[in-house]
DONU-159865 format. One record per residue (C-alpha): x, y, z. Coordinates in pm, whole numbers, plus 50000, padded with zeros to 5 digits. Layout:
% DONU-159865
XYZ;...
//
This chain:
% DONU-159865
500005000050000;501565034549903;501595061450137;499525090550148;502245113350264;505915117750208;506425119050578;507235083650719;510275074450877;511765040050851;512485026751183;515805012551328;515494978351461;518984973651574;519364961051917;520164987652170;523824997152324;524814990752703;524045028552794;520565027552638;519414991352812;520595012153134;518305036353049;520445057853292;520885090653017;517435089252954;516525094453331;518935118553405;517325136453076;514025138253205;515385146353553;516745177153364;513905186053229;512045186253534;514295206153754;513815230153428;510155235053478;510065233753865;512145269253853;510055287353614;507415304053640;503725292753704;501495287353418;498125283453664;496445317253818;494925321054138;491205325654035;489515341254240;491635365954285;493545372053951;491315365953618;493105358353265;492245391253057;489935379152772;490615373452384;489125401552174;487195373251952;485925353152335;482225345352256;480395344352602;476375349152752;473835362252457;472525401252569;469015413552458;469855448552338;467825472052463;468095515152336;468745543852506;465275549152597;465045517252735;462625498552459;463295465552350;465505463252070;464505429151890;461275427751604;461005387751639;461635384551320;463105355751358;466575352451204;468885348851477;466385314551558;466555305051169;470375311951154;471315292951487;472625259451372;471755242551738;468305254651665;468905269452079;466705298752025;462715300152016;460835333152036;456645337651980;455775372851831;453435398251985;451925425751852;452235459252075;449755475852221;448185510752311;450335524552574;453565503052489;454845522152325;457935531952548;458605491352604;458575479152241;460515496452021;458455487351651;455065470851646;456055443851679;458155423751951;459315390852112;456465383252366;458485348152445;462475347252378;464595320052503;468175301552463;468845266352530;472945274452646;472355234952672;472665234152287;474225271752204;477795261752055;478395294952101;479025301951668;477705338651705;475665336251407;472465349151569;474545379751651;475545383851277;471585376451149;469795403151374;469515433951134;468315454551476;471345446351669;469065431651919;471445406552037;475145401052087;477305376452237;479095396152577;481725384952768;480505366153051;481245331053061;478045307853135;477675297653486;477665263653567;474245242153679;473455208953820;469265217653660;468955219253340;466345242853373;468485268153500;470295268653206;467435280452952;467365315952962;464125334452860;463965375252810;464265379853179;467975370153203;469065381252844;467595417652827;470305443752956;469535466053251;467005493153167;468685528353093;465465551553279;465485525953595;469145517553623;471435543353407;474655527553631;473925491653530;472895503053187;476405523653118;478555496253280;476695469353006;477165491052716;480805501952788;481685460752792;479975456452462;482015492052316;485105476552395;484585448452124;
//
């Protein structure tokens, strides 16, 4: 059979020498080595107290976007759900009503919006399909969870604080999305 790369080696099969059936340089090699590493410095962080900083492209937690008014940003139109290849994201449309007008931001809006983070791989397409910029993918890594339950978010847990009620909250969420 021919092979498929250029890459093989042929192997020696001659019988070993005294110093190599001691196997004596070979310990004293790897002692070596691991004198080497004991000396430098640690690779491992104390977590709690000292956090790795993150990588610019890190894809954490999914944010409902809200505006500066504090009206819901997403139209349920429905192509983050249709672009998500988990298929982690249902929503039910609403129409708004009289008087909701400083909630909803068009007429129409996501009365039910949730993520399964047990089937998000995390791809960011959702954030790349919404043409409202209702959604985005923030730096905050998903907590861990013994119920399943737990871990399917609905609007509740995904919409960002509220700009009139909250401005503090608000500026702190906006100023981590800015910085990507």
């Amino acid at each position: 059979m021919q092979a498929l790369t250029q890459r093989s080696k042929p192997v020696s099969r001659e019988p070993m020498s005294l110093m190599e059936r001691i196997y004596l340089p070979a310990i004293f090699k790897g002692m070596v080595i691991t004198f080497g590493h004991m000396f430098r410095k640690k690779p491992t962080i104390n977590y709690p107290e000292q956090t790795r900083p993150f990588s610019p492209v890190f894809r954490g937690l999914q944010v409902l976007n809200r505006d500066e008014e504090g009206r819901e940003r997403c139209t349920a139109c429905g192509l983050c759900a249709v672009a998500c290849p988990a298929e982690a994201i249902t929503m039910e449309a609403a129409e708004r009503k009289e008087g909701e007008e400083n909630l909803y931001r068009e007429e129409k809006y996501a009365a039910r919006y949730e993520i399964n983070m047990l089937r998000c791989i995390f791809c960011g397409l959702c954030e790349e399909a919404c043409p409202k910029d209702a959604i985005y993918l923030s730096e905050t890594v998903t907590p861990a969870s013994f119920a399943r339950k737990e871990l399917i978010y609905g609007k509740t847990e995904l919409l960002i604080p509220n700009p009139v009620t909250e401005p503090e909250a608000f500026a702190k969420a906006r100023e981590a999305r800015k910085d990507r």
